[in-house]
N, C-alpha and C positions, 0 to 999 in steps of 0.2 A: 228583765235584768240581763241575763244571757242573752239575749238580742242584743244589748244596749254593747256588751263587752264583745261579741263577736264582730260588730259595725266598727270597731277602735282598732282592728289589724289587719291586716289583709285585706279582708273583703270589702272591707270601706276604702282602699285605693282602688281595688276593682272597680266598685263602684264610682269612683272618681275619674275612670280614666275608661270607663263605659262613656259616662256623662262627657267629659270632651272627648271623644271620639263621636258621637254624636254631633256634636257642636261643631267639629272640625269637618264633618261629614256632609253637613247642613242636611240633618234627616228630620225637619224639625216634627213629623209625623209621633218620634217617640220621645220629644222632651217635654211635654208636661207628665205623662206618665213615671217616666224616670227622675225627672225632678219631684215629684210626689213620693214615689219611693226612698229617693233621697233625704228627702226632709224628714219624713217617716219613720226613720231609721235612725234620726239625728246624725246621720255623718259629717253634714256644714262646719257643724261646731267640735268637732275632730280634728279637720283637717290642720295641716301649718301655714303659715302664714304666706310662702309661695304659691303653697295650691290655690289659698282664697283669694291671694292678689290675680294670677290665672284666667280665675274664675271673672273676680270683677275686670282684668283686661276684656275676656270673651263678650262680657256684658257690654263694655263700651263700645266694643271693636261691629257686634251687631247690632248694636243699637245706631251705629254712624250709615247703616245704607235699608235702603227701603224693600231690600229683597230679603233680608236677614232679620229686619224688627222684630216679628212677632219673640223670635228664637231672644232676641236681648230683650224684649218685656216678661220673659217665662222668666229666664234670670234673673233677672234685676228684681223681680216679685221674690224671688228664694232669698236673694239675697238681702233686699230689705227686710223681709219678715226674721230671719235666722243670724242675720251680721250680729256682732258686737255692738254696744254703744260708740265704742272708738272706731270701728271700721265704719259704721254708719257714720260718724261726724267726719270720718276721714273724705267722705265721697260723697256726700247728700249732696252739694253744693252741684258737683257735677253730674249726676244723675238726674235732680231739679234740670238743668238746662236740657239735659237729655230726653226728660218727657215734657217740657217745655215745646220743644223740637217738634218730637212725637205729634202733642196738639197741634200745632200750629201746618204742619205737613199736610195734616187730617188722618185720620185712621179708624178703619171700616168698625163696623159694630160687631161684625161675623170675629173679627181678629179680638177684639176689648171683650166679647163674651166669652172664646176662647182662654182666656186671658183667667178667669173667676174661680180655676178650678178649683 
C-alpha cells in the first residue's frame, strides 16, 4: 500500500519521464525492463490523460517505422493490458491496423518472443 501511494507523486513522474526519455533515446535495450517496472508499480493508471495520450502518440509514432517497432510493440502491450475501457475503444481501431501492419511486413520470432515478457 505505501508503494502503491508513493507511485502517485513524484516518483511516478520520474518514472514517467525515465520511460520517455528512453523512448526518445531509442535505447530500446531498457524498455521492457522499465515498462515492467512501470506496470508493476501501477503508475499507467496514475497518470493524466496528456501523459497517456503521449504515451500512446510514442506507440503509434514507433510503431510507423521498422527500426523503432519492437520499442511500439513493448508499448502498445503496456498499454493494451493497463488502458482504460475508454482509452482502449478510443484506439483499438488504430492499433488493430497497426499490428495489421506489423503482420503483413513480417516480424522475426527473436522480436514477437521478446515481445512475452
Amino acid at each position: 500500500m505505501a508503494t502503491s501511494a508513493w507511485m502517485r507523486g513524484p516518483s511516478a513522474m520520474r518514472l514517467t519521464e525515465g520511460l520517455v526519455s528512453v523512448l526518445k533515446e531509442q535505447r530500446p535495450e531498457y524498455l521492457p525492463t522499465l515498462l515492467a517496472n512501470y506496470r508493476e508499480h501501477g503508475v499507467f493508471q496514475t497518470q493524466g490523460a496528456s501523459a497517456v495520450g503521449g504515451l500512446v502518440g510514442f506507440s503509434n509514432a514507433k510503431l510507423g517505422s521498422s527500426k523503432t517497432r519492437f520499442e511500439g510493440l513493448c508499448l502498445l502491450s503496456m498499454l493494451v493490458k493497463d488502458s482504460s475501457s475508454d482509452l482502449f475503444q478510443q484506439h483499438c481501431v488504430s492499433w488493430l491496423r497497426s499490428l495489421q501492419q506489423v503482420i503483413q511486413v513480417g516480424y522475426t520470432y527473436r522480436h514477437t518472443h521478446r515481445l512475452s515478457w
